[in-house]
C-alpha positions as CSV (number, residue, x, y, z in Angstrom):
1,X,-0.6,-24.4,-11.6
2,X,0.5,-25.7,-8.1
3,X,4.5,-25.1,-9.2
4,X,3.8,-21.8,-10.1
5,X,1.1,-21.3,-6.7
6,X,3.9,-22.8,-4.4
7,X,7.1,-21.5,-5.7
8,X,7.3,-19.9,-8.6
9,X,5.1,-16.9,-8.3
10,X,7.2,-15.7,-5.4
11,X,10.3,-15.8,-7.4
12,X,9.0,-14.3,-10.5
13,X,7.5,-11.3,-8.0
14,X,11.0,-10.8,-6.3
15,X,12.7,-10.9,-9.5
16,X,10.1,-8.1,-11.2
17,X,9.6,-6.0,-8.3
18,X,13.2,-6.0,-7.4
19,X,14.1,-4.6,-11.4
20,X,10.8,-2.3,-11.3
21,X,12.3,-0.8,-8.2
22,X,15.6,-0.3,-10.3
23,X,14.2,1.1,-13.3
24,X,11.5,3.3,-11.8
25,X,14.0,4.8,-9.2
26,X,14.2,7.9,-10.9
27,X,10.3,8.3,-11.1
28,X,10.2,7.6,-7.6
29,X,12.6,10.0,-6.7
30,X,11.0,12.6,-8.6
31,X,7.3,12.2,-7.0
32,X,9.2,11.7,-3.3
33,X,10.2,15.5,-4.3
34,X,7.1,16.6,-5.8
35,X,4.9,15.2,-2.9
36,X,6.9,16.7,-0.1
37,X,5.9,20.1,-1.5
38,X,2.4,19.5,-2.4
39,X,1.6,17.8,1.1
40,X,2.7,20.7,2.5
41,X,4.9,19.1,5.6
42,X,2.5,15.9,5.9
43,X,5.3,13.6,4.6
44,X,5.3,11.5,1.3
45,X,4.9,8.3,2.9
46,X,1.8,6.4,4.2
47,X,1.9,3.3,6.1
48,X,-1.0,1.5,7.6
49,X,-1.5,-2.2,8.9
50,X,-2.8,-4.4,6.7
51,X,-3.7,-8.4,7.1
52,X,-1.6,-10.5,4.4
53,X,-1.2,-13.9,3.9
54,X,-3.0,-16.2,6.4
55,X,-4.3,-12.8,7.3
56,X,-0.5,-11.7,9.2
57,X,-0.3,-8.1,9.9
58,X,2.0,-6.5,7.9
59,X,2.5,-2.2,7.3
60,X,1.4,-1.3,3.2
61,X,3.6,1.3,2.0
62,X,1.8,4.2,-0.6
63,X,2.5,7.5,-1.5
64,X,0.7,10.1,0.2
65,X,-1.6,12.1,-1.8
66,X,-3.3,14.4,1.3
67,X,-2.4,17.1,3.2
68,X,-2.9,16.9,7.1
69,X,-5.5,19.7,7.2
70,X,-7.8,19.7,10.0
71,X,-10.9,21.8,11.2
72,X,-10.6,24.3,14.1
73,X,-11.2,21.2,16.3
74,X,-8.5,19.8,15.5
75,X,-10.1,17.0,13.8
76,X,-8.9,15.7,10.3
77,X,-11.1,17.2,7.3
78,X,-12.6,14.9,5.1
79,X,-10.5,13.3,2.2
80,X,-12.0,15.2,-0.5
81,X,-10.7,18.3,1.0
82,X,-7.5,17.2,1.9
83,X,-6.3,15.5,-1.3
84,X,-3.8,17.8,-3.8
85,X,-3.8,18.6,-7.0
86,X,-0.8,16.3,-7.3
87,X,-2.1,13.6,-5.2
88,X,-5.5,13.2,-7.5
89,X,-2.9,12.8,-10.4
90,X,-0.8,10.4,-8.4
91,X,-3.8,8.4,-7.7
92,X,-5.2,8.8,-11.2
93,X,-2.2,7.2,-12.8
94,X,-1.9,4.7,-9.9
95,X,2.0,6.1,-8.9
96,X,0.5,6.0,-5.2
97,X,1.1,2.2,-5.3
98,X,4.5,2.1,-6.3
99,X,5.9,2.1,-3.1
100,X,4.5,-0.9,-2.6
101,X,7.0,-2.7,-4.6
102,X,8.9,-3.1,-1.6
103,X,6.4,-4.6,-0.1
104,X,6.4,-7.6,-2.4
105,X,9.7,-7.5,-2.8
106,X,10.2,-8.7,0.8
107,X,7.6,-10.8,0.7
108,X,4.3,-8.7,2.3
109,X,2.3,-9.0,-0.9
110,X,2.5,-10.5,-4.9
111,X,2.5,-8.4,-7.7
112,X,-1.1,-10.0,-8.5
113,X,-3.2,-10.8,-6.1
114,X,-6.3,-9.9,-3.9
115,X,-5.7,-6.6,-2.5
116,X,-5.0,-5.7,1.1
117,X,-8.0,-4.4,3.1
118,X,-8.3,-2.7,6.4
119,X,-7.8,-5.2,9.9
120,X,-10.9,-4.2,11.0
121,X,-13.2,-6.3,7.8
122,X,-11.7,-9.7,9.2
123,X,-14.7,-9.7,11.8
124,X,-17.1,-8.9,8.7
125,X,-16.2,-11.8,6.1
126,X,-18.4,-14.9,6.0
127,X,-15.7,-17.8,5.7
128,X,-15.7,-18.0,1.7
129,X,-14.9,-14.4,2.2
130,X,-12.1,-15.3,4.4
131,X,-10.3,-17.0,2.2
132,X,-9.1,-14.0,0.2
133,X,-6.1,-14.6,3.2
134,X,-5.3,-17.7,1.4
135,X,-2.5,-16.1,-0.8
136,X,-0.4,-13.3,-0.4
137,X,-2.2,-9.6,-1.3
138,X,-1.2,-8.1,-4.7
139,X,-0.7,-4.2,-5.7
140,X,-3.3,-5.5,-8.1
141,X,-5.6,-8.5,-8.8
142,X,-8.6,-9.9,-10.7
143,X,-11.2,-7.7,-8.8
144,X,-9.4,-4.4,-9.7
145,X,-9.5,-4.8,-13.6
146,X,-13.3,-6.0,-13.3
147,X,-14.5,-2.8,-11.8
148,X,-12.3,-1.9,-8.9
149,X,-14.6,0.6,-7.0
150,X,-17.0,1.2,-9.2
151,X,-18.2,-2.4,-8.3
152,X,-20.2,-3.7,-4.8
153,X,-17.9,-5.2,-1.8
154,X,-19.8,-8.6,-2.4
155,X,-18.7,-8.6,-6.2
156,X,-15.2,-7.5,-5.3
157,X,-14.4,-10.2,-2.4
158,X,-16.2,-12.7,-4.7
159,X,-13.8,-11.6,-7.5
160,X,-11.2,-12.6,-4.9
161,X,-12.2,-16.0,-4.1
162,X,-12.5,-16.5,-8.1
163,X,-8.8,-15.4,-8.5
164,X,-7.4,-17.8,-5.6
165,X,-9.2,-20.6,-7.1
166,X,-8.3,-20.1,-10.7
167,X,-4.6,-19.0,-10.1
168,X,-2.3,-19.2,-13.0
169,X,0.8,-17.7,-14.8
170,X,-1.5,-17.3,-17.5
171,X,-4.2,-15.5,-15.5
172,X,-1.4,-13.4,-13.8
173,X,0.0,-12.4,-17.0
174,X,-3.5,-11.1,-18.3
175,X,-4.1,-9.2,-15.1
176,X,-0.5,-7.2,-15.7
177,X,-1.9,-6.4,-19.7
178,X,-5.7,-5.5,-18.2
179,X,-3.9,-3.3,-15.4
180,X,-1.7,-1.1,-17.7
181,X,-4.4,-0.8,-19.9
182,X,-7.0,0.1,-17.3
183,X,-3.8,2.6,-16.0
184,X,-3.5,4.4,-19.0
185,X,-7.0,4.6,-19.3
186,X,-7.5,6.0,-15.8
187,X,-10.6,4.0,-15.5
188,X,-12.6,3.0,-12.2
189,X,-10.4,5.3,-10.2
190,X,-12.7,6.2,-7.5
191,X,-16.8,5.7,-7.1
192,X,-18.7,8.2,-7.5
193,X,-16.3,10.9,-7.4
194,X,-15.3,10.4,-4.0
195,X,-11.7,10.4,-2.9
196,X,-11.8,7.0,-1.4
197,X,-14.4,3.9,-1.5
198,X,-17.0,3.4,1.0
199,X,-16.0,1.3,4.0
200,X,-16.7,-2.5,3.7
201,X,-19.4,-3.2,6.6
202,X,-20.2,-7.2,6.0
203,X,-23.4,-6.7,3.5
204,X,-22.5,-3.8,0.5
């Protein structure tokens, strides 16, 4: 486990992300079209900062899947009203994330792994918590095919914690055939039916 933890992991995530980004170019290339239309001059790119690795600031890379509506305030409307058509689809199928093979590719993230959360929970997380930082993030991970956000913060971060200290080939490799399966299956999309989860605040 510690050859593929300290090496090997990172060359089998440049090698697959660098020939996903190859093979899927035409896919990506068609939604880049698609989602310039549908997001109505909003751009098909979003980009926020995200802590990796030994929690290092680094810029995520997704598709977007809103427009940039806002209310005669000038103030952004809520997600649910600003997501398309196409970008509920995008998000159903998980094609928002493919951009973010570049992001492993040059070494942000893993293809498996905990995922990415917003600067702002570093503050909230006890110090098991904290250890999510311990590896790089991943476009997916243990916590996302157990539930993904249709599951409680607590269970999701202590998914995390269980990943980091069970990592494996053989753990990564059943993550890939739970994630294309729970793709397919457009299961544990969103919570609820809202657009996005709830915010993470230290106790959900």
């Amino acid at each position: 486990m510690n050859l593929y933890k300290n090496g090997l992991k990172r060359t089998v995530d440049v090698l697959l992300s660098g020939g996903a980004l190859i093979f899927l170019s035409p896919i990506i290339l068609v939604l880049i079209v698609w989602l310039h239309f549908a997001n109505r001059g909003a751009g098909v790119f979003f980009r926020q900062e995200r802590p990796g690795k030994n929690a290092k600031i680094f810029k995520i890379i997704k598709f977007k899947t809103m427009t940039d509506k806002r209310d005669e305030n000038g103030k952004l409307l809520p997600d649910v009203q600003r997501l398309t058509k196409v970008g509920r689809f995008v998000r159903s199928c998980s094609l928002d994330e493919l951009p973010q093979l570049w992001n492993v590719f040059i070494g942000d993230m893993s293809l498996i792994g905990p995922r990415p959360l917003m600067p702002q929970y570093l503050s909230l997380y006890s110090q098991r918590q904290a250890r999510r930082h311990e590896v790089r993030p991943g476009i997916t991970g243990w916590a996302q095919v157990n539930g993904r956000n249709n599951i409680s913060w607590v269970k999701k971060l202590e998914y995390d914690i269980w990943y980091i200290d069970n990592l494996s080939f053989m753990l990564d490799l059943k993550i890939v055939f739970l994630t294309i399966y729970k793709v397919f299956a457009r299961k544990d999309i969103s919570k609820g039916g809202e657009a996005t989860t709830e915010p993470f605040n230290g106790n959900n």
